[in-house]
C-alpha positions in Angstrom: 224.8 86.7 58.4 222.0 84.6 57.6 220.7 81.7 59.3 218.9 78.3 58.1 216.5 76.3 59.3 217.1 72.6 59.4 214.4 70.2 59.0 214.6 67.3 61.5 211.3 65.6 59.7 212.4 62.5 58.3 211.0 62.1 54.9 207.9 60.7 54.0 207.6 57.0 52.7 207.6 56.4 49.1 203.9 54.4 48.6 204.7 51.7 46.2 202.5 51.6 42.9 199.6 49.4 43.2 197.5 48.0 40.2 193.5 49.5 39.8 191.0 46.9 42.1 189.8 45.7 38.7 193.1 45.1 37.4 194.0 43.6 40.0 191.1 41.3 40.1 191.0 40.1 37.0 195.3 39.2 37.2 194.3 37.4 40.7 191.6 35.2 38.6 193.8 34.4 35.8 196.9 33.3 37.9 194.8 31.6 40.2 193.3 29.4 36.9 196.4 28.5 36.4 197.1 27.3 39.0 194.5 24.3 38.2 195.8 24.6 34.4 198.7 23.1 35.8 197.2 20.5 37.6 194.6 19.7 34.9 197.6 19.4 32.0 198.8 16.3 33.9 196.0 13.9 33.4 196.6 13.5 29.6 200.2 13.8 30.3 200.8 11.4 32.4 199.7 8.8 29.5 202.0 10.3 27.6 205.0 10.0 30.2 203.8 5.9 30.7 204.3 5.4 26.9 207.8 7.2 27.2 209.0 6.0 30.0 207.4 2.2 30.3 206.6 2.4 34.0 203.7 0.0 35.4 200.1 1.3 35.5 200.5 1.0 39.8 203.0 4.4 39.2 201.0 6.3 36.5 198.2 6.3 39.4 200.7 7.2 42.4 201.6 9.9 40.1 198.4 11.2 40.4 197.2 10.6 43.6 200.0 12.6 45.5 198.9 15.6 44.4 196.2 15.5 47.2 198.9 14.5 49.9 200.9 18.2 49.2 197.3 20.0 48.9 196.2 18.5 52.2 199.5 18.9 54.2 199.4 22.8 52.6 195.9 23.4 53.3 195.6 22.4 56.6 198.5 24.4 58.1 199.0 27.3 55.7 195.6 27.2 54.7 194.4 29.9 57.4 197.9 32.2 57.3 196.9 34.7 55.3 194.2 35.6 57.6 197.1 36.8 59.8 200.0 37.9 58.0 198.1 39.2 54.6 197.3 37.9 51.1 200.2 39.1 49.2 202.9 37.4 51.0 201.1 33.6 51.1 199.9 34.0 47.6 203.8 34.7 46.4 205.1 32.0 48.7 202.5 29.7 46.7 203.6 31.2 43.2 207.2 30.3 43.5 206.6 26.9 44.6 204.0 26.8 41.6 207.3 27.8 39.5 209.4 25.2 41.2 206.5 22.5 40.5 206.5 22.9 36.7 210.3 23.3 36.2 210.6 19.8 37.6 208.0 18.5 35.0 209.9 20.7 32.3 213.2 18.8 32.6 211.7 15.4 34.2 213.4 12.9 32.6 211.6 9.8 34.2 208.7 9.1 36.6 209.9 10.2 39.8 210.5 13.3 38.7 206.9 14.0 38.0 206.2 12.4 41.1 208.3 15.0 43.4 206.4 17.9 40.7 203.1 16.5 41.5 203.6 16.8 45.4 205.1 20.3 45.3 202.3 21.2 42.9 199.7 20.1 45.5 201.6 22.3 48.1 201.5 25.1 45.9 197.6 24.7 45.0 196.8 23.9 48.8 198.8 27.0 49.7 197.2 29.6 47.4 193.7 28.1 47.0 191.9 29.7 50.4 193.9 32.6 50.4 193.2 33.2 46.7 189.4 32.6 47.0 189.7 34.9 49.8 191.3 37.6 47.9 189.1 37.5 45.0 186.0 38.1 47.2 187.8 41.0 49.1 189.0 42.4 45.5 185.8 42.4 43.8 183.4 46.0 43.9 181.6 46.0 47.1 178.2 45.2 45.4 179.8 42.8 43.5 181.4 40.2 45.9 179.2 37.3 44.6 181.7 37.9 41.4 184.7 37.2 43.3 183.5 33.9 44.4 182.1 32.7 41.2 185.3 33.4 39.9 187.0 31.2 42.1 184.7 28.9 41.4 185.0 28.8 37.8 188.8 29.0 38.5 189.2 25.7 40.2 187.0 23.5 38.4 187.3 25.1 34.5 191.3 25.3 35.4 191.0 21.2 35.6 188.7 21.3 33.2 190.4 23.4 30.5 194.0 22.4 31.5 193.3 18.8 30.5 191.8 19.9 27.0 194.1 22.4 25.7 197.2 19.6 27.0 195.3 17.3 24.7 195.6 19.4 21.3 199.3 20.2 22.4 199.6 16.4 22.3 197.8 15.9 19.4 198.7 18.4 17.4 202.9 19.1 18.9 205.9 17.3 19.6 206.7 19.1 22.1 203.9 19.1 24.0 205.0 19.2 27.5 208.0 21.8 27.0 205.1 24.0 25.6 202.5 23.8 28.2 204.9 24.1 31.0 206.9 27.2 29.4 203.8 29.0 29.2 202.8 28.1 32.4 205.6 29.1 34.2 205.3 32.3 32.3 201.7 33.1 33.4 202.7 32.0 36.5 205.7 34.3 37.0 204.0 37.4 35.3 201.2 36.3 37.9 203.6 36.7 41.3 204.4 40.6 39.9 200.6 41.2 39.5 199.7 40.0 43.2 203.0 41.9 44.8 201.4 45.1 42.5 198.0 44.3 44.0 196.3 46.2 47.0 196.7 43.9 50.6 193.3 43.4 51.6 194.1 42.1 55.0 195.7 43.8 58.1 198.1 41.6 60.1 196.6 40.0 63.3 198.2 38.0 66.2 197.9 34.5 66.1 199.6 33.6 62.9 202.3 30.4 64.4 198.4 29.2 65.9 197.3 29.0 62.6 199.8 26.6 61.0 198.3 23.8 63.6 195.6 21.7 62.2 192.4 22.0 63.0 189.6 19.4 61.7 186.9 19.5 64.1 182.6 19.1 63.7 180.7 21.0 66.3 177.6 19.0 67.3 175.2 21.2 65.1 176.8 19.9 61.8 177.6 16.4 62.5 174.2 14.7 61.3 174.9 16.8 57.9 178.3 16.3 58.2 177.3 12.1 58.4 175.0 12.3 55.4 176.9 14.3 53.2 180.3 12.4 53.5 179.8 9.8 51.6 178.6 11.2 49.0 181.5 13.8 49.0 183.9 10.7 49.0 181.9 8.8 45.7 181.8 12.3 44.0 185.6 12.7 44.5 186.3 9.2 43.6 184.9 9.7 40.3 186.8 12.7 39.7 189.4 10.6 40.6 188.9 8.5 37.9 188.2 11.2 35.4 191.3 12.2 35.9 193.6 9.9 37.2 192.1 6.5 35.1 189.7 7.3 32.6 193.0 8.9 30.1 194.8 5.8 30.5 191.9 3.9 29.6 190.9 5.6 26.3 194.6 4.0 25.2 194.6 0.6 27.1 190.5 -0.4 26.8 189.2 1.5 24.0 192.7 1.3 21.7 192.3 4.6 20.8 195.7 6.5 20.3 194.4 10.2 20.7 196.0 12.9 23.0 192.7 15.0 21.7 190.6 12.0 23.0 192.5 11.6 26.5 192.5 15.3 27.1 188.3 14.9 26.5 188.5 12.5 29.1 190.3 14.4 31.6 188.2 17.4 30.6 184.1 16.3 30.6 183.8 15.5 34.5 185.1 19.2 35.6 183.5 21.2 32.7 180.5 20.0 33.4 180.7 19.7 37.5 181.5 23.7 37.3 178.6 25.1 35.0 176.5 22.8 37.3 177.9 24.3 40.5 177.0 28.2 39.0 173.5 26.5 37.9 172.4 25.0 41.3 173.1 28.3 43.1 169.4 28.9 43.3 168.1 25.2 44.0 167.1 24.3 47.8 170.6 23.0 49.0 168.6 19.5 49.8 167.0 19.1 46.7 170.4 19.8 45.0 172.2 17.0 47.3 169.3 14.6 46.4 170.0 14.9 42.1 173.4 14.8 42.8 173.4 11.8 44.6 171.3 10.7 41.6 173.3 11.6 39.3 176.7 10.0 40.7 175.0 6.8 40.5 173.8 7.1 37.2 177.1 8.7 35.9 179.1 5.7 37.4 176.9 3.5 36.4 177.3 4.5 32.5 181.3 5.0 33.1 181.3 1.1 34.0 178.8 0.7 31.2 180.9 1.9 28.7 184.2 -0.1 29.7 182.3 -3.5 29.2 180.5 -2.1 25.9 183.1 -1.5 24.2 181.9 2.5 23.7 183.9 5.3 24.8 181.4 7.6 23.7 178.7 5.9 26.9 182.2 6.1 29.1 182.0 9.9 28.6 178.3 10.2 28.8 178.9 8.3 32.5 181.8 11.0 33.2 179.3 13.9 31.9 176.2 12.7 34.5 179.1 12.6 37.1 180.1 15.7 36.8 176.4 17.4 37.3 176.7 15.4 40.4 180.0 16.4 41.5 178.8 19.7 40.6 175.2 19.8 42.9 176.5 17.5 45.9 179.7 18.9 46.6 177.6 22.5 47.0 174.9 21.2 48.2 176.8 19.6 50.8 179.1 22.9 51.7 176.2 24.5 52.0 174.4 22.6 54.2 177.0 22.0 56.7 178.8 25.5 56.7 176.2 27.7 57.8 175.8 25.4 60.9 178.9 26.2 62.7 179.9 29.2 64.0 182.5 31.5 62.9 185.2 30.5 64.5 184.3 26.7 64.2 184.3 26.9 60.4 188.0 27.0 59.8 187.7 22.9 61.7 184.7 22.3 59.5 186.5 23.2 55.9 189.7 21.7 57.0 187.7 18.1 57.3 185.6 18.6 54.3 188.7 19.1 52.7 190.3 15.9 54.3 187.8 13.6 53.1 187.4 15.2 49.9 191.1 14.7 49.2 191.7 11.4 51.2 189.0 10.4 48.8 190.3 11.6 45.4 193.9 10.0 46.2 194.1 6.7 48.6 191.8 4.3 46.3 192.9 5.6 43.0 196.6 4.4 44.5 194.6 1.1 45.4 193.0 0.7 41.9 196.5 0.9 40.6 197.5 -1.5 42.7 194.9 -4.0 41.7 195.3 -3.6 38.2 198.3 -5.9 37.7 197.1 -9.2 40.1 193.0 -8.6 38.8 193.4 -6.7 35.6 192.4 -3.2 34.4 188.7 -3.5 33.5 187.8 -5.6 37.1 189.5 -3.2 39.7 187.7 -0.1 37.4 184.8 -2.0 38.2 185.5 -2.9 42.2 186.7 1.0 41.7 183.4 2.6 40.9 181.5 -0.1 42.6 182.8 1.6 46.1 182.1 4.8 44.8 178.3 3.8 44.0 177.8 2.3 47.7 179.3 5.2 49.0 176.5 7.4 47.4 173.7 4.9 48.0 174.7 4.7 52.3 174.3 8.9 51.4 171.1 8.6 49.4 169.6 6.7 52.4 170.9 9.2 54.9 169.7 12.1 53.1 166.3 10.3 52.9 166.0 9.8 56.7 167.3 13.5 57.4 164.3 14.5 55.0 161.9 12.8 57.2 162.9 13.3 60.4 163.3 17.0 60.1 160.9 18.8 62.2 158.9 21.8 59.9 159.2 25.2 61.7 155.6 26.7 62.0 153.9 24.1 60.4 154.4 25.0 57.0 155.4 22.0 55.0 158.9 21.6 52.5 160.2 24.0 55.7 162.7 23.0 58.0 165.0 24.0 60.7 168.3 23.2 59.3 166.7 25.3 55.7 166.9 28.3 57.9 170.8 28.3 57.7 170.8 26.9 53.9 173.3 28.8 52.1 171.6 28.6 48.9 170.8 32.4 48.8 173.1 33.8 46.0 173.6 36.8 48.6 175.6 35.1 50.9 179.5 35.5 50.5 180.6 33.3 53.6 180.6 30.2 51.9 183.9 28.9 50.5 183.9 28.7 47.0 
C-alpha cells in the first residue's frame, strides 16, 4: 500500500503585475498634468459659463477662488499621508475625487455646480500634488532624480498653462467645448488611476499616519527673516496669477470687446507658460539674485497688465502677464529655496505647509474681493486697487530683500559670500526641495 505525502505549506502569494519604472514614470507624469489640465481648462470656461448662465462678475470670481480653499484644506492634512501609508493608495484616493470633480462640471447645469466641482477639484489637486511630486522623484533612475522633479515642475505650471490654451481652441473652434475637454479628461484621468495601482510602491508603511492628518504650519527661527522677506512677494506673485487666471479671461470679453475663446484661453495661458520655462531656467542663478529679478519683474509685469487695461491694448495686457510670469517663475523658487534648506528635516513639513498657506490665501481671498468691488467701483478701478496691492506687496519685499543683502555677514571675508548662500538650494544636485 502506498503512502503520500501531504504538503502543509500554504501556497505562495501571487505577486501582482507591476508596470517597468519607466513606464511607470512617464503614466505618473501624464496623469499628474492632468491633473492641472483640469484646473487650467476652467479659466476660459468660466467666461463661457457667465455668458450662459448670466450670473454677476462677484460669482465668476468665487468660482475661481475656491479652488485654493479644497487645495489648502487637502494639503495640509493629507498632504504628508503618503509618507505613511504609501503612494499608491493616496494618489488613487486623489484620482477618484479628480473623476468626481469633472463629472460635476460635465453635467453642471448652472453656477453652483461648478462651484461645488471647483472645491472638490482643489481637494483632489491638494491631495495628489506632494505625494505625486514625491513619487516622480522616487520613480525616476537613481542618477536621474533631478528628472523626476523637473517633471513635476513642468507638470503643475505647463498643466495650467496648457489646460487654459487647448480649452481655448475647444471654445473657438467646438460647440461642445466643455463636454469634450471634460470626457477626455475623465478618460486620462481614469486610465491614469489603473497606471498608478500597476505602478511599483515606493514607500514602506510607517507609524504615525492619524499624526499626519493634523496641520502643521510652523517657522523655526532659522527661516523666519527669509520667511519675512520672501512673503510678500510670494503673495504679489500669486495675486497676479490670480488674475491671469481668474480676471484677465473675463476681461479680454468685458474691457477689450473681443469675443475669442482662442484669445481668453491666451490669457489664461501666458502667465504659467512662461512662469515654468523660467523656473527650469533660473535653476542655476544664485537663489538671491533670482528673488531680486523676480521682484523686478512682478512690478514691471503688473505695471504693463494695468497699462494695457487703461490703453486700450490687449496685446501690452499680455506683455504685463508675460513679465509676470518670469517673476512668478524666479521668486517663487527663489524663495523655496532660500527658506527650505534652513530648516531641519523634520521642520520642513511646517515650513511647506505655510508657504503653501500664503501662497493659496493669496491666489484666492482678494480675487473674491476684486469681485466683490467690481459692481459698487466698476471693473477697470478694483483691477487697478487689484494690482496696486499686489505691486506694494512686492515693493515691502524688494526693500526687505535689500536689507537682508546688506546685513548679511560674508563668511571668510570673501565678498558676494554669505552665510545663509551656504544652504542655497540653487545646486541642480539637490533633490530635497519641493518641486
Amino acid at each position: 500500500m502506498s503512502s503520500f505525502q501531504v504538503s502543509t505549506r500554504a501556497p505562495a502569494p501571487r505577486r501582482r503585475p507591476l508596470l517597468p519604472a519607466g513606464v511607470a514614470l512617464a503614466g505618473a507624469a501624464i496623469t499628474f498634468t492632468s491633473l492641472y489640465l483640469a484646473a487650467g481648462a476652467l479659466t476660459p470656461l468660466l467666461v463661457v459659463y457667465k455668458e450662459q448662465w448670466n450670473f454677476p462678475p462677484s460669482l465668476l470670481t468665487v468660482a475661481f477662488a475656491v479652488y485654493a480653499i479644497g487645495f489648502l484644506a487637502a494639503v495640509l492634512t493629507v498632504g504628508s499621508l503618503s509618507d505613511h501609508i504609501g503612494r499608491r493608495p493616496v494618489l488613487i484616493g486623489a484620482l477618484i475625487v479628480q473623476v468626481a470633480s469633472n463629472l460635476l462640471f460635465l453635467v453642471a447645469t448652472d453656477i453652483s455646480w461648478v462651484i461645488a466641482g471647483r472645491i472638490v477639484q482643489g481637494v483632489a489637486s491638494g491631495a495628489a500634488t506632494t505625494a505625486f511630486t514625491a513619487a516622480l522623484v522616487e520613480l525616476a533612475p537613481p542618477a536621474r532624480k533631478r528628472l523626476g522633479m523637473i517633471l513635476g515642475s513642468v507638470g503643475l505650471t505647463g498643466g495650467l498653462a496648457f489646460g487654459s490654451l487647448l480649452a481655448g481652441f475647444a471654445i473657438q473652434f467646438t460647440t461642445a467645448a466643455n463636454t469634450i475637454i471634460f470626457v477626455v479628461l475623465t478618460i486620462v484621468t481614469i486610465l491614469g488611476t489603473v497606471v498608478v495601482a500597476l505602478s511599483p510602491e515606493s514607500v514602506t508603511r510607517s507609524p504615525g499616519a492619524l499624526r499626519s492628518l493634523i496641520p502643521r504650519i510652523a517657522f523655526p527661527p532659522a527661516t523666519r527673516r527669509e520667511f519675512a522677506a520672501a512673503a510678500p512677494v510670494v503673495a504679489a506673485v500669486w495675486m497676479l496669477a490670480g488674475l491671469s487666471g481668474g480676471i484677465a479671461p473675463n476681461m479680454v470679453r468685458s474691457v477689450f470687446h473681443l469675443n475669442s475663446g482662442l484669445l481668453n484661453g491666451l490669457a489664461g495661458f501666458i502667465a504659467p507658460a512662461i512662469s515654468a520655462v523660467i523656473g527650469l531656467a533660473f535653476a542655476r542663478v544664485d537663489s538671491r539674485r533670482a528673488m531680486t529679478i523676480g521682484i523686478y519683474a512682478s512690478i514691471i509685469g503688473a505695471v504693463g497688465i494695468i497699462s494695457g487695461v487703461y490703453a486700450g491694448s490687449l496685446a501690452i495686457m499680455i506683455l504685463g502677464q508675460a513679465i509676470a510670469g518670469v517673476g512668478f517663475g524666479a521668486s517663487f523658487t527663489a524663495a523655496l529655496r532660500l527658506i527650505f534648506p534652513l530648516a531641519a528635516e523634520h521642520q520642513r513639513a511646517g515650513v511647506v505647509g505655510g508657504i503653501y498657506l500664503v501662497s493659496y490665501v493669496a491666489l484666492g481671498l482678494p480675487i473674491v474681493i476684486e469681485g466683490q468691488l467690481t459692481g459698487p467701483i466698476g471693473e477697470i478701478p478694483a483691477v487697478t486697487w487689484y494690482t496696486g496691492a499686489a505691486i506694494l506687496l512686492a515693493l515691502i519685499s524688494l526693500i526687505a530683500q535689500l536689507r537682508l543683502k546688506r546685513s548679511t555677514p560674508s563668511v571668510s571675508g570673501s565678498t558676494g559670500s554669505s552665510v545663509l548662500r551656504t544652504s542655497d538650494a540653487s545646486s541642480p544636485e539637490r533633490d530635497d526641495i519641493p518641486a
